[in-house]
C-alpha positions as CSV (number, residue, x, y, z in Angstrom):
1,X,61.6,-42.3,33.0
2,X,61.9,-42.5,36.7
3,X,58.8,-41.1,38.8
4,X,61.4,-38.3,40.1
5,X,62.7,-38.0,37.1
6,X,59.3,-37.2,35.9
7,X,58.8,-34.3,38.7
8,X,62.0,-33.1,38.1
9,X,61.6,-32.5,34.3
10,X,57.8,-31.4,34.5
11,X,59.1,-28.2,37.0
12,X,61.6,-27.5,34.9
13,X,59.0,-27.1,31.9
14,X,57.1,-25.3,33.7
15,X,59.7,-23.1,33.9
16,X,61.0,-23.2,30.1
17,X,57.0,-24.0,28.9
18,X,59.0,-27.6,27.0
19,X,57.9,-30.4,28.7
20,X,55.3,-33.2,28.0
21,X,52.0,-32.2,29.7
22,X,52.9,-28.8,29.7
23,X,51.7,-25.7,27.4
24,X,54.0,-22.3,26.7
25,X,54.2,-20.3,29.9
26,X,53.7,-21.7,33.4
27,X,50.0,-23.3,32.5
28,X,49.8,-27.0,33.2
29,X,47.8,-28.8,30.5
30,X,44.7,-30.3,32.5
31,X,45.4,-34.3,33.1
32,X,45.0,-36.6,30.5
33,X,42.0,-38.4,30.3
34,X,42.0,-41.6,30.2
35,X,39.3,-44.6,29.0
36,X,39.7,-48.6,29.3
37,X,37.8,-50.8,27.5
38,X,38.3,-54.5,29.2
39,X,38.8,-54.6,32.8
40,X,40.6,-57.9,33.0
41,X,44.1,-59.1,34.3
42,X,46.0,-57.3,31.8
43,X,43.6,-54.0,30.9
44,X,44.2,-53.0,35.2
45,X,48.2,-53.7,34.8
46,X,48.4,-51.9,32.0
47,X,46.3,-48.7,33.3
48,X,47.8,-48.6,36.6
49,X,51.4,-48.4,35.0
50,X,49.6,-44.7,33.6
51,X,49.2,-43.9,36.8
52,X,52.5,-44.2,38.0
53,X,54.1,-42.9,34.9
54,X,52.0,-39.6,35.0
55,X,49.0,-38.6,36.8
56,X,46.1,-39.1,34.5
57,X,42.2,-39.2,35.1
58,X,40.6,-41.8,34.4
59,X,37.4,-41.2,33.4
60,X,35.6,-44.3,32.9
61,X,35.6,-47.8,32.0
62,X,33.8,-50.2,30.0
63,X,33.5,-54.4,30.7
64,X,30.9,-56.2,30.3
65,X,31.5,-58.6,33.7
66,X,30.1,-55.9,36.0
67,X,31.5,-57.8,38.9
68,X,35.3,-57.4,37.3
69,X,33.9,-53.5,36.1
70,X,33.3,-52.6,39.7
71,X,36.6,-54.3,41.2
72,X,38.7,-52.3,38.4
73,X,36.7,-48.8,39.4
74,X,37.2,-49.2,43.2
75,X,40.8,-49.7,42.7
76,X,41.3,-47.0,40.4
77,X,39.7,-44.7,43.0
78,X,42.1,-45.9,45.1
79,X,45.4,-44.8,43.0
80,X,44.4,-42.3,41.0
81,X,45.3,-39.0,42.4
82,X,41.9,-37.1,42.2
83,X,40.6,-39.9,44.8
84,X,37.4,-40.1,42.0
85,X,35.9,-43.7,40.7
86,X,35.1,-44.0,37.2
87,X,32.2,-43.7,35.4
88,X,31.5,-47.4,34.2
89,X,29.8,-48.7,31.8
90,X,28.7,-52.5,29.8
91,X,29.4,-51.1,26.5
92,X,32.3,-49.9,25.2
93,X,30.1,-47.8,22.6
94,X,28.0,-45.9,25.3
95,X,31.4,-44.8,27.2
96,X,33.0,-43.5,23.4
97,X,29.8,-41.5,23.1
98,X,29.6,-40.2,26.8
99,X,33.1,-38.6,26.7
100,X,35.9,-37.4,25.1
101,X,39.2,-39.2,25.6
102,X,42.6,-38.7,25.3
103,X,43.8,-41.6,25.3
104,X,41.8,-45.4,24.8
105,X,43.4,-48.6,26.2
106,X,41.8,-51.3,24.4
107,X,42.4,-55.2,26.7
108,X,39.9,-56.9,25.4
109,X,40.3,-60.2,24.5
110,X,42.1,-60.6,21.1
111,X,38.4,-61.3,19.1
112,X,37.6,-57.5,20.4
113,X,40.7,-55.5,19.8
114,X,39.9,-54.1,16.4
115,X,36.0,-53.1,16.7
116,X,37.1,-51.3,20.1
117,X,40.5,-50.1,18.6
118,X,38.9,-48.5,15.3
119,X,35.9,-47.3,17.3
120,X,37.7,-45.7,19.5
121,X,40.5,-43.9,17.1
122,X,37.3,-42.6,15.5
123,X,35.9,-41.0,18.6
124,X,38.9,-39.0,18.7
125,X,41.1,-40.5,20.9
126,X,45.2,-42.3,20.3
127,X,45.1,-45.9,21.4
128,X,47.3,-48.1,23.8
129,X,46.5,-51.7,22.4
130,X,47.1,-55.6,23.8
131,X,48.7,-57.8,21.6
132,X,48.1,-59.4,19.6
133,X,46.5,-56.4,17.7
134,X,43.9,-58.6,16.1
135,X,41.9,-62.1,15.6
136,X,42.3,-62.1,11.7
137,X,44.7,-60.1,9.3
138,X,42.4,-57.9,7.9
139,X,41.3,-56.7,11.0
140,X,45.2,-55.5,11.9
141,X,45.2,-54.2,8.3
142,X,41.9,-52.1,9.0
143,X,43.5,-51.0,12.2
144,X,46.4,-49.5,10.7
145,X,44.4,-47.9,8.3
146,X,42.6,-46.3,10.6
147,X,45.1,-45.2,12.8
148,X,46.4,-43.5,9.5
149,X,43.3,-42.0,8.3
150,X,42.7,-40.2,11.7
151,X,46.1,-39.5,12.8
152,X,46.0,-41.5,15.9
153,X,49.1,-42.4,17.7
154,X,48.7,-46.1,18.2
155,X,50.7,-48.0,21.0
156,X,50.7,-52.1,20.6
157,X,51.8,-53.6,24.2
158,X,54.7,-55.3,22.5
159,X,56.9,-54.0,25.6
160,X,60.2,-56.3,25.1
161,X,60.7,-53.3,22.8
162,X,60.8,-51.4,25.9
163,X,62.7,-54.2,28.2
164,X,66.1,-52.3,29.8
165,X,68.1,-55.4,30.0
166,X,66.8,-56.4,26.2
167,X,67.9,-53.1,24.8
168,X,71.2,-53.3,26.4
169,X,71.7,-56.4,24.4
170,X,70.4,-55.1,20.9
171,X,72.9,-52.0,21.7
172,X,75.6,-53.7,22.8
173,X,75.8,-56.9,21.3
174,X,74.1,-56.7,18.2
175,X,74.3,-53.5,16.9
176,X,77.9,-53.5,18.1
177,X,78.2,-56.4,16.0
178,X,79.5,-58.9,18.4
179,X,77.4,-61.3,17.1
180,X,78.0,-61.1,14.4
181,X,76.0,-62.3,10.8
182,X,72.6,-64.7,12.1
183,X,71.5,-67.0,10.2
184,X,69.1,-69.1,12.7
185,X,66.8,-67.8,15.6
186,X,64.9,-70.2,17.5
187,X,62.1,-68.7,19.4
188,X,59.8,-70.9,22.6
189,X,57.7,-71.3,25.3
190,X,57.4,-74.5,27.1
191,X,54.6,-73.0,29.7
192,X,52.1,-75.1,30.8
193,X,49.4,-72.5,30.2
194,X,46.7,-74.6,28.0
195,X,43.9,-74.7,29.7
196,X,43.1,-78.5,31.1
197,X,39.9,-80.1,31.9
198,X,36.1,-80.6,30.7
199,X,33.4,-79.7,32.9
200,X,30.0,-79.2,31.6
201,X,29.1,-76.5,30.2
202,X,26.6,-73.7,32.6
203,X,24.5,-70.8,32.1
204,X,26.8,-67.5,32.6
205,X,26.9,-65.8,35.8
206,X,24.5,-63.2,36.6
207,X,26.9,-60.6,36.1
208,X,27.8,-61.3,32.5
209,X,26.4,-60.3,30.0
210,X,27.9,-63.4,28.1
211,X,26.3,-62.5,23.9
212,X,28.4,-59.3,24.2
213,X,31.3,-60.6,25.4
214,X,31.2,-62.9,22.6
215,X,30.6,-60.0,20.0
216,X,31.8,-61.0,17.0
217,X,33.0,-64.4,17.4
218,X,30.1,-67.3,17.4
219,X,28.2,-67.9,20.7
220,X,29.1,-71.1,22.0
221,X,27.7,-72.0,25.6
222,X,29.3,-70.3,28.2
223,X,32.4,-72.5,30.9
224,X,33.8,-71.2,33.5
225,X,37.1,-72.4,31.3
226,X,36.6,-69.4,29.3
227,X,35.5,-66.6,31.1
228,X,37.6,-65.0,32.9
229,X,41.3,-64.7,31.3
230,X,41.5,-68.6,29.6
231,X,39.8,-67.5,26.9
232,X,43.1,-67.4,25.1
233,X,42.7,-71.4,24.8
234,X,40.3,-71.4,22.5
235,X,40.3,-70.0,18.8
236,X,37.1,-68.4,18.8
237,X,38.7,-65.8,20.6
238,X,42.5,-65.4,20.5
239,X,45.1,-67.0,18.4
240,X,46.2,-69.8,20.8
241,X,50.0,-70.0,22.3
242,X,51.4,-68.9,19.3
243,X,49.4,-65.3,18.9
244,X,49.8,-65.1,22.8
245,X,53.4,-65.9,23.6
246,X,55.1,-66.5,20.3
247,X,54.2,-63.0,19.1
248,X,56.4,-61.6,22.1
249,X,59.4,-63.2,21.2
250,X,58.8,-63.0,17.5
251,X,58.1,-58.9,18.0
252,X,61.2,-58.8,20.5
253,X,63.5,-60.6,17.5
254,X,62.5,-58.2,13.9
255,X,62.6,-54.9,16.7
256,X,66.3,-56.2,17.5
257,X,67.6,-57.4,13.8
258,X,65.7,-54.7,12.2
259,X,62.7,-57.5,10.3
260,X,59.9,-56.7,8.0
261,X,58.0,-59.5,6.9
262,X,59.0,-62.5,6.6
263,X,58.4,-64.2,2.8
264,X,57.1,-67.5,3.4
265,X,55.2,-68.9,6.7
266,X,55.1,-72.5,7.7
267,X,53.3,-74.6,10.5
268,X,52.9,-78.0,11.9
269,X,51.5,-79.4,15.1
270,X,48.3,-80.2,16.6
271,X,46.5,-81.7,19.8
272,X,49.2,-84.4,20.9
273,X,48.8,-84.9,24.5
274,X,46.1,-83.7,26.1
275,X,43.3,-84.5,24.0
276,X,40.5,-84.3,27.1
277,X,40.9,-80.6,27.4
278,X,37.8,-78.6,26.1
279,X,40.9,-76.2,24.9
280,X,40.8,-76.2,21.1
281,X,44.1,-74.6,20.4
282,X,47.4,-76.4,19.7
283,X,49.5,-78.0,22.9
284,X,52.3,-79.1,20.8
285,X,53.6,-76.2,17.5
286,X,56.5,-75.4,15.2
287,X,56.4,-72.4,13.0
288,X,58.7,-71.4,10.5
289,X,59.4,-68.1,9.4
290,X,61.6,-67.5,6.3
291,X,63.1,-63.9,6.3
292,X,65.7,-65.2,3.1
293,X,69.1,-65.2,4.3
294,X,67.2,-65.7,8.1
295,X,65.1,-68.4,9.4
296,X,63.2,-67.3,13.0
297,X,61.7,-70.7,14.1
298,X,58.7,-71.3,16.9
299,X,58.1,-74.1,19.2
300,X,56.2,-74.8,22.4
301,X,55.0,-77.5,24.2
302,X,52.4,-77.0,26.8
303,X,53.8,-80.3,28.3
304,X,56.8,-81.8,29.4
305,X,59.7,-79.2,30.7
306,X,62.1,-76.9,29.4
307,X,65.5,-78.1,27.7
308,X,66.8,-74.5,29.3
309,X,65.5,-74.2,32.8
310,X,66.7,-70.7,32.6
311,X,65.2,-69.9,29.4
312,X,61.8,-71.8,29.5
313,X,60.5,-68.6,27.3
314,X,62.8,-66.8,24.7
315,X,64.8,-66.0,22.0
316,X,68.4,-68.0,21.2
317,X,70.0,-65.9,18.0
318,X,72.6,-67.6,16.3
319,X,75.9,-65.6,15.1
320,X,78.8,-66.6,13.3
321,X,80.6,-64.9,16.2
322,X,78.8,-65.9,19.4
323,X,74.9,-67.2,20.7
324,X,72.7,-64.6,22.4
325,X,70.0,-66.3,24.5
326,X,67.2,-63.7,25.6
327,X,64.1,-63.6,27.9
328,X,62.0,-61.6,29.8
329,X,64.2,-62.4,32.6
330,X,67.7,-62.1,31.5
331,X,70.5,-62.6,28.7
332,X,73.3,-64.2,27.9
333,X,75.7,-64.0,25.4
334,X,78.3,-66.8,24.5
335,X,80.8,-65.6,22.5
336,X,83.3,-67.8,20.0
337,X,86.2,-65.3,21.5
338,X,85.9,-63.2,24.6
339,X,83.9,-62.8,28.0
340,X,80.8,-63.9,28.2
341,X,78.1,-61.0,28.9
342,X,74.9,-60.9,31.0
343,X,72.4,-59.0,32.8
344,X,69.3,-59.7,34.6
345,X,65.7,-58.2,34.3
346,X,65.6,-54.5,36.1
347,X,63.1,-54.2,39.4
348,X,62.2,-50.8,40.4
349,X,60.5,-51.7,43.2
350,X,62.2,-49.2,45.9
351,X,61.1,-46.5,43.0
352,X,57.9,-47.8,42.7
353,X,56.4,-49.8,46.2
354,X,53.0,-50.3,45.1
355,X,54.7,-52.8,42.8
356,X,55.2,-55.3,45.7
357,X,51.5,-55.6,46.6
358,X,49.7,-55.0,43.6
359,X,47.6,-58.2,42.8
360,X,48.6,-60.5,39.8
361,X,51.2,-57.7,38.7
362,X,54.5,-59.6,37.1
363,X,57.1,-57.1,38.9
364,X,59.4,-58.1,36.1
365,X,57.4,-56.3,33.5
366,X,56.3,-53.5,35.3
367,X,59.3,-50.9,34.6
368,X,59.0,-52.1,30.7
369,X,55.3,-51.0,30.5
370,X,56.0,-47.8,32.1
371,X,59.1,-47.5,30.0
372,X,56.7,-48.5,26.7
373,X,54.2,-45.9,28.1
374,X,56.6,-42.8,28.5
375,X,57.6,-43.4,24.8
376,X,54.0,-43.6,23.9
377,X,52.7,-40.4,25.7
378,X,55.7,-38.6,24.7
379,X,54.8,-39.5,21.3
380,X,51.0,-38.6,21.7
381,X,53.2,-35.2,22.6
382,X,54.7,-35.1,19.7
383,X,52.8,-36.9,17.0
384,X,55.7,-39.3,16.1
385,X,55.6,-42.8,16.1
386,X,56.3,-44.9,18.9
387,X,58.5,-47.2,19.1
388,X,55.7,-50.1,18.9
389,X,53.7,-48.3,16.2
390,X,50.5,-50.0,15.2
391,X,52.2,-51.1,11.8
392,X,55.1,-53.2,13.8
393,X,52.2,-54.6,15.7
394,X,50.1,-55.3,12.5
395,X,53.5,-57.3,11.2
396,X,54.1,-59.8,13.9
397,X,50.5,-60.0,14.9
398,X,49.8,-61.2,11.4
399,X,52.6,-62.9,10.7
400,X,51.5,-64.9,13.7
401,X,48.1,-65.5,12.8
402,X,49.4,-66.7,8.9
403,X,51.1,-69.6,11.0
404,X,48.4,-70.6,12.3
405,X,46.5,-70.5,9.1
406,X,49.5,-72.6,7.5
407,X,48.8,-75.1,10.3
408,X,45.1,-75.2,9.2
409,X,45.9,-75.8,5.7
410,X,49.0,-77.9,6.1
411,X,50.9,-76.3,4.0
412,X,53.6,-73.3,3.6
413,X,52.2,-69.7,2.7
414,X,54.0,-67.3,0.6
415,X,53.2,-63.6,1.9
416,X,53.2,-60.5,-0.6
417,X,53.7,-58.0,1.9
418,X,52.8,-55.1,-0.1
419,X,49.1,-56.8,-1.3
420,X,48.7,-57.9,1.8
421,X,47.8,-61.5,0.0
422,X,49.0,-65.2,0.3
423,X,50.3,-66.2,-3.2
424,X,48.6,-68.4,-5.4
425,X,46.5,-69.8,-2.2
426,X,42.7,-68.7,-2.7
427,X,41.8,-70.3,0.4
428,X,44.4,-68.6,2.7
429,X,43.4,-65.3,1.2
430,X,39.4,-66.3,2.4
431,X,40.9,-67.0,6.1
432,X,42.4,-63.6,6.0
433,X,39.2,-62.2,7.5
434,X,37.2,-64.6,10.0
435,X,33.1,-64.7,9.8
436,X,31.6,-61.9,12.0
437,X,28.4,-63.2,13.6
438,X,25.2,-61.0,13.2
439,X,24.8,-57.9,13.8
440,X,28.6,-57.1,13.9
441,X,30.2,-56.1,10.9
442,X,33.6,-57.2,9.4
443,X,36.3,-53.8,9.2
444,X,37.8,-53.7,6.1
445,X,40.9,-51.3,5.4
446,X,39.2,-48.9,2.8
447,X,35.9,-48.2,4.6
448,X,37.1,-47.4,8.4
């Protein structure tokens, strides 16, 4: 929903007493109050699309880089429309206890997500959440069952879901059946986005406190390769290129053919090329996901170039009538008979100006985030699920970080989707849930 769009509907409900943010009668609800937990790259996108979708308060913050904390606050001050800074805090559990929050966004990095996620469901508030949802599978399984247990609308920033030009092609293409049966997907990013080099490793910068950023996941010595947003090169903390990127387009693919999980899970790859990186996670990776009468198949190469310069990260879906080839940016469809069909990514940036100036921001993106947050506060609204529910999230986040275990173990992984449990594979099923270091303890579905 356009910003006028918005205005226009919210004075017409206060009028009829209907609309989202507004109670019976001509009382308007007070703002929503807002928390973020991870004041990175992502966490300040993410919470500045609220603002422009629907004036919120934010009420505080929590990060545990104070130098990163206090940029976030002075820019929030800046936007929001009460002019106020937010309270801010190191840790995430002394801002859940201070206030009470509608709404939680949780951009942490990935080895994060579920303490803050769970934590902050049980506080009280529903929960906007990066993807992937997790570091291990039991984690994303005791995130769904909390979200459950307390009724908590849960949000995963899968936003392809959400991508105008991508939804014109599920409605119009696929559902409309001009592509008729697919039997292949091939899914990719050839991004150079591995982080290169080995410098020495230092102590941590004065304003980070570097043993709770690590939580969880082992202390190693802190590099400035990490800290800030490359962390996502090293599997202590995320799930490498494939939980990063693949998890997009994998998401983006079941949402548009209508996917559960897939039955069996296969990976190969490896270091290949640059082997003097301190990065730990795969530059070079197939995966292999076998839906039965489908095959979805990851690659990406964080070398070398694109075979598609228009399509160096996407989706190709393979019909019997036709090709669609889809990205963040655009599709195309090829068709065995007929005209082809495209359309380019959507730009609101006349709609929304602060777009053109707003640091680091991917303009691209922006109107599917504030499209993926109408849906989710419209379902806080009305208790439904959104359209990237935590248990879509939970699917291709694990189904993601099974490949990666397959890659581990070099060897294929049949999934029983409703045990949650690799088949006859007692060693995948102890990688399901990662060591926590002390004093943090493990979630588990039954005891959230």
């Amino acid at each position: 929903m356009r910003r006028r769009d918005f205005l226009a509907s919210a004075a017409v409900g206060m009028m009829l007493g209907t609309a989202p943010g507004y109670a019976v009668g001509l009382t308007r609800r007070k703002p929503r109050r807002l928390g973020l937990i991870g004041s990175g790259w992502y966490g300040k996108s993410a919470l500045l699309r609220f603002l422009q979708v629907e004036p919120c308060e934010v009420l505080a913050i929590a990060d545990v880089d104070r130098k990163m904390l206090a940029e976030a606050a002075e820019i929030v001050s800046q936007r929001q429309t009460t002019g106020k800074k937010p309270t801010t805090y190191e840790d995430f559990r002394k801002m859940l206890g201070d206030n009470e929050f509608d709404i939680v966004l949780v951009s942490t990095p990935d080895h994060w997500h579920a303490l803050a996620a769970i934590t902050a469901m049980q506080a009280g508030a529903d929960v906007y959440c990066e993807k992937p949802i997790s570091r291990d599978v039991v984690e994303g399984a005791a995130m769904l069952a909390a979200a459950r247990k307390y009724g908590r609308v849960v949000q995963i920033n899968l936003q392809r879901r959400s991508t105008p030009h991508l939804i014109d092609a599920r409605d119009r293409i696929i559902r409309a059946g001009q592509l008729g049966k697919v039997g292949l997907v091939e899914i990719y990013c050839y991004y150079h986005m591995r982080v290169s080099g080995n410098p020495p490793d230092e102590n941590p910068p004065e304003h980070l406190n570097w043993d709770l950023w690590s939580g969880p996941a082992p202390l190693r010595p802190y590099s400035p390769l990490i800290h800030p947003r490359r962390w996502r090169s090293f599997k202590e903390y995320g799930n490498g290129i494939l939980g990063d990127m693949c998890v997009h387009m994998f998401d983006m693919v079941r949402w548009m053919l209508d996917l559960g999980w897939p039955r069996r899970i296969e990976s190969s790859g490896g270091i290949y090329i640059d082997k003097e990186s301190k990065a730990n996670v795969p530059d070079t990776q197939l995966a292999t996901f076998d839906f039965g009468d489908l095959t979805v198949v990851w690659q990406h190469r964080t070398w070398g170039s694109s075979p598609d310069p228009d399509f160096p990260w996407g989706a190709t879906l393979y019909g019997d009538k036709g090709t669609l080839k889809a990205s963040v940016m655009r599709y195309d469809f090829i068709p065995q008979r007929g005209e082809v069909a495209h359309q380019d990514v959507v730009y609101e940036l006349d709609e929304y100006p602060e777009d053109k100036t707003e640091k680091d921001l991917e303009r691209h993106v922006a109107p599917a985030m504030r499209r993926h947050i109408r849906n989710f506060l419209d379902c806080v609204d009305s208790r439904k699920r959104p359209v990237s529910d935590i248990e879509q999230g939970f699917i291709s986040s694990a189904s993601c970080i099974l490949a990666n275990v397959a890659l581990d173990l070099g060897r294929s992984l049949t999934w029983n989707a409703e045990q949650l449990q690799v088949l006859g594979d007692d060693e995948a099923n102890r990688r399901l849930a990662r060591p926590y270091r002390e004093p943090w303890q493990h979630p588990i579905p039954n005891t959230v």
